[in-house]
N, C-alpha and C positions, 0 to 999 in steps of 0.2 A: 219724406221718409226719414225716419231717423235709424240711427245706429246706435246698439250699444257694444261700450268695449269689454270685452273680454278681461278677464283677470287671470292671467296664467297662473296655471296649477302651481303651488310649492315643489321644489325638488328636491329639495335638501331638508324639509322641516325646518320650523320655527326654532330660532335663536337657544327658548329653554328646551326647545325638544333636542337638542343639537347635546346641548352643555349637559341633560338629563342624561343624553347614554354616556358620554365621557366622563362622567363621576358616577355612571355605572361600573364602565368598563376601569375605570382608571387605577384602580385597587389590581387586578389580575393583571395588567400589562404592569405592573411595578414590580407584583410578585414573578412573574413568570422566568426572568434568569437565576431568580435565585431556588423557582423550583427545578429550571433545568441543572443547573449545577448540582443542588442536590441530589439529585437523579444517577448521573454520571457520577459522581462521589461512591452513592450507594452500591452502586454496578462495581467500580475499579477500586474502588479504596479496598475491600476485603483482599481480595486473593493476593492482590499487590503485598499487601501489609502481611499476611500469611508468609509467601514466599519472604520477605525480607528479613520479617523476624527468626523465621526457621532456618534463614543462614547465619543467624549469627547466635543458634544455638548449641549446646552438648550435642551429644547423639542420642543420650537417656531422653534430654529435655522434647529433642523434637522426634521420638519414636511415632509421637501421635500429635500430628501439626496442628495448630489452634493460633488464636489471635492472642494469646499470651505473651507478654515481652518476655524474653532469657533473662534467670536468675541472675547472669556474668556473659557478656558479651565477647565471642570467640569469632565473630567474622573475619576477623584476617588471617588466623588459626588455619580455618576452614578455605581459605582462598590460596595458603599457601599447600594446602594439602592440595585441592584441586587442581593446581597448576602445574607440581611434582608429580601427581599418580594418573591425571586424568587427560593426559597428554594432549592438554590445551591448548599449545602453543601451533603445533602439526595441524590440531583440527579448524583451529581460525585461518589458516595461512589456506585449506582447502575451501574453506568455505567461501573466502575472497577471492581463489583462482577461478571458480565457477562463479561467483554471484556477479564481480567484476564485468569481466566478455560477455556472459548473458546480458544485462541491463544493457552496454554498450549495445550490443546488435538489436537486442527489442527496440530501445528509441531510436536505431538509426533507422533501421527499417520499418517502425510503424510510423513516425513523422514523417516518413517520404510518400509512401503510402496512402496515411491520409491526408495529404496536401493533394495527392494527386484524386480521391474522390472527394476531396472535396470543392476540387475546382469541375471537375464533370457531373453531367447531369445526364437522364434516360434511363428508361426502366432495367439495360445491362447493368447501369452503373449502382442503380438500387439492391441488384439482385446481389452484386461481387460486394457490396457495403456487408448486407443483412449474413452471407456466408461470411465475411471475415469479423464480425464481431458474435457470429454463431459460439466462438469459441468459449466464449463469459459463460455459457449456459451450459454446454455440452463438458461432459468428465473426459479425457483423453482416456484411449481406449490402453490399458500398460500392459495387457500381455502382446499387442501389435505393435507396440511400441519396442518392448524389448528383443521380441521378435528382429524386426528391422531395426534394431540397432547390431542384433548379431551379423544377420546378411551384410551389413557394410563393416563390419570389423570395429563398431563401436562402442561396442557395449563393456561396459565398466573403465570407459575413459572420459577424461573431462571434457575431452568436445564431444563425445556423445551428449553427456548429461547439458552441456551449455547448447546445445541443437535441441533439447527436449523443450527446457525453459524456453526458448526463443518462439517456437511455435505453440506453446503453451498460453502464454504471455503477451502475446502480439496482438491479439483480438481485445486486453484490455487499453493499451495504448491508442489500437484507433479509435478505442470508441471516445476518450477520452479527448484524443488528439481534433479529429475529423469535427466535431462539435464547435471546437474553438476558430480552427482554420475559417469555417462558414461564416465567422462574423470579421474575420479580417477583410477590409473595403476590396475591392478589384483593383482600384485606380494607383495602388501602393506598387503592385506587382507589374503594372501599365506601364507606368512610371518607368520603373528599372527598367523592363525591356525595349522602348524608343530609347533608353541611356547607350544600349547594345549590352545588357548581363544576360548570361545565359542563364538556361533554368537551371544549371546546379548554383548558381550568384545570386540569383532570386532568391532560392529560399534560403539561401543560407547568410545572405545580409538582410532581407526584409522578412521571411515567413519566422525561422529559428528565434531569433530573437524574441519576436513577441508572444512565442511557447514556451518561454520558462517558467511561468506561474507551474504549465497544464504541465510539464515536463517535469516540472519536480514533484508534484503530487498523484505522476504515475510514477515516477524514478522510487520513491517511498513505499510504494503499496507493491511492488513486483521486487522490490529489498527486503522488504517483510514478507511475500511469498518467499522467496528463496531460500532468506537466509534460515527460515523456520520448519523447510518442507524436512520431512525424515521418508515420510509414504516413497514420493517418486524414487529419491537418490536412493534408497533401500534398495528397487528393484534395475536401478541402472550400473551406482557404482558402489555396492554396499561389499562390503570387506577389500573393495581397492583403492579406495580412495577416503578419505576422514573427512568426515565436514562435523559442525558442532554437534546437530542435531542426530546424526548417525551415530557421533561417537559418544556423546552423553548414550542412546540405547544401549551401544554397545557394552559401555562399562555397567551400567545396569543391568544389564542380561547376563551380566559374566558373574555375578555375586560381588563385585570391586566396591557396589554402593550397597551392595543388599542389607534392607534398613538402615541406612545412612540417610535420613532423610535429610539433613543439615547439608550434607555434600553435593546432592542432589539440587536442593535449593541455589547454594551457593552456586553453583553450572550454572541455575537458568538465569540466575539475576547476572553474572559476567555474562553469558552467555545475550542477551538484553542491550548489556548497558552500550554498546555499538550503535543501534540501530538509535533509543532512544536518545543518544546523544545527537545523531544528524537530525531525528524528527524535531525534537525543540528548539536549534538550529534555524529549520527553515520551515517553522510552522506557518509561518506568516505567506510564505509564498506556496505552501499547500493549499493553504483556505481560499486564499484566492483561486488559485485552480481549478477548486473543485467547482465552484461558484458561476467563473467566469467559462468554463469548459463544459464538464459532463451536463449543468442545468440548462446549457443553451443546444 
């Protein structure tokens, strides 16, 4: 009896079939960051460049905002007017008395949180998951809100409005948080505890630490909620308390900017340069965040 041997199938194609898609493909993968850049360019360089030149316009020049440079460049003109009339200085100092204490309590209370689901398992523990990250989808409801901030005597004070954030807010953090915790090993957390750490020493020498990527690029994204809400604080602490966004409408609603579009501008771009200053900062430990957290 004889045998013949078999010749296993190709898996990968031949050599030129290989090297034929890669100098297919190899032209688009070369092009592809500089189509996405282009892209992102296209999307942010307008409004950007709008808002910037029309601060450092006249008030005739920028009646009717366009992507025109100013004839004569009056931005600091216009920053000293805004700082003088548009009682700038009051409304930053509100808007860091709430954004401050909020953020603190969101990551303290959602890193604790989702450390704790995400060391348990069982269909309760999926159910309390899927309710506390309900909140990314659901709109808080703001006339029960305001409601029950009356009933406790909170309403138009800053821990109302930093209690609103907090529970607003907390369903981005674990989902954020809860994702990363899942790939930290067991045997870390093991570990410490044969050391005798308790679990507030646990997380707070071994899980903490290794949530600063996820911690700063939800610490970013719930700093840009806040500092830019005007809707909620309107209806919580709006004419008792200034924060940026409040009191930019406010002076706008009052005739102080009416057709002032250059002063206008000039608000949003100071009003901005805060937040974008920490984001470039700590872009590096956002990306990874996002990356190492929400995709996992």
């Amino acid at each position: 009896m004889t045998t013949t041997a078999r010749t296993p199938a190709p898996t990968g194609g031949t050599p030129t079939t290989r090297r034929g898609l890669n100098d297919h493909h190899g032209p688009w993968r070369r092009l592809q960051p500089f189509v996405a850049i282009l892209a992102v360019v296209l999307v942010i360089a307008p409004p950007l460049w709008i808002a910037v030149v029309t601060a450092g316009k006249t008030q005739a020049e920028a009646l009717n905002p366009d992507l025109t440079l100013p004839s004569r460049w009056q931005l600091w003109e216009n920053v000293a007017a805004v700082w003088e009339q548009g009682r700038l200085p009051s409304a930053f100092l509100g808007s860091l008395l709430i954004m401050v204490p909020a953020v603190l309590a969101v990551l303290t209370l959602g890193s604790l949180a989702s450390w704790v689901l995400a060391r348990r398992s069982g269909r309760a523990v999926a159910v309390l998951y899927a309710l506390a990250i309900s909140g990314i989808v659901l709109p808080p409801a703001v006339v029960t809100i305001v409601l029950l901030l009356r009933q406790l005597g909170l309403a138009g004070t800053a821990i109302g409005m930093i209690g609103v954030y907090t529970g607003m807010y907390l369903s981005t953090v674990i989902f954020f948080v809860t994702g990363f915790v899942r790939t930290i090993p067991h045997e870390l957390e093991e570990a410490a505890r044969v050391d005798g750490a308790s679990p507030v020493r646990v997380f707070g020498t071994i899980i903490l630490p290794l949530l600063v990527p996820t911690i700063a690029t939800a610490t970013i994204l719930i700093c840009l909620y806040i500092w830019n809400d005007v809707f909620y604080a309107f209806f919580v602490v709006g004419g008792r308390l200034d924060t940026l966004p409040l009191n930019l409408f406010q002076v706008a609603s009052a005739g102080l900017y009416l057709n002032n579009w250059h002063l206008i501008f000039t608000y949003v771009v100071l009003m901005s340069l805060p937040l974008l200053v920490v984001f470039i900062v700590a872009q590096r430990k956002i990306i990874s965040g996002i990356t190492s957290g929400a995709v996992k």
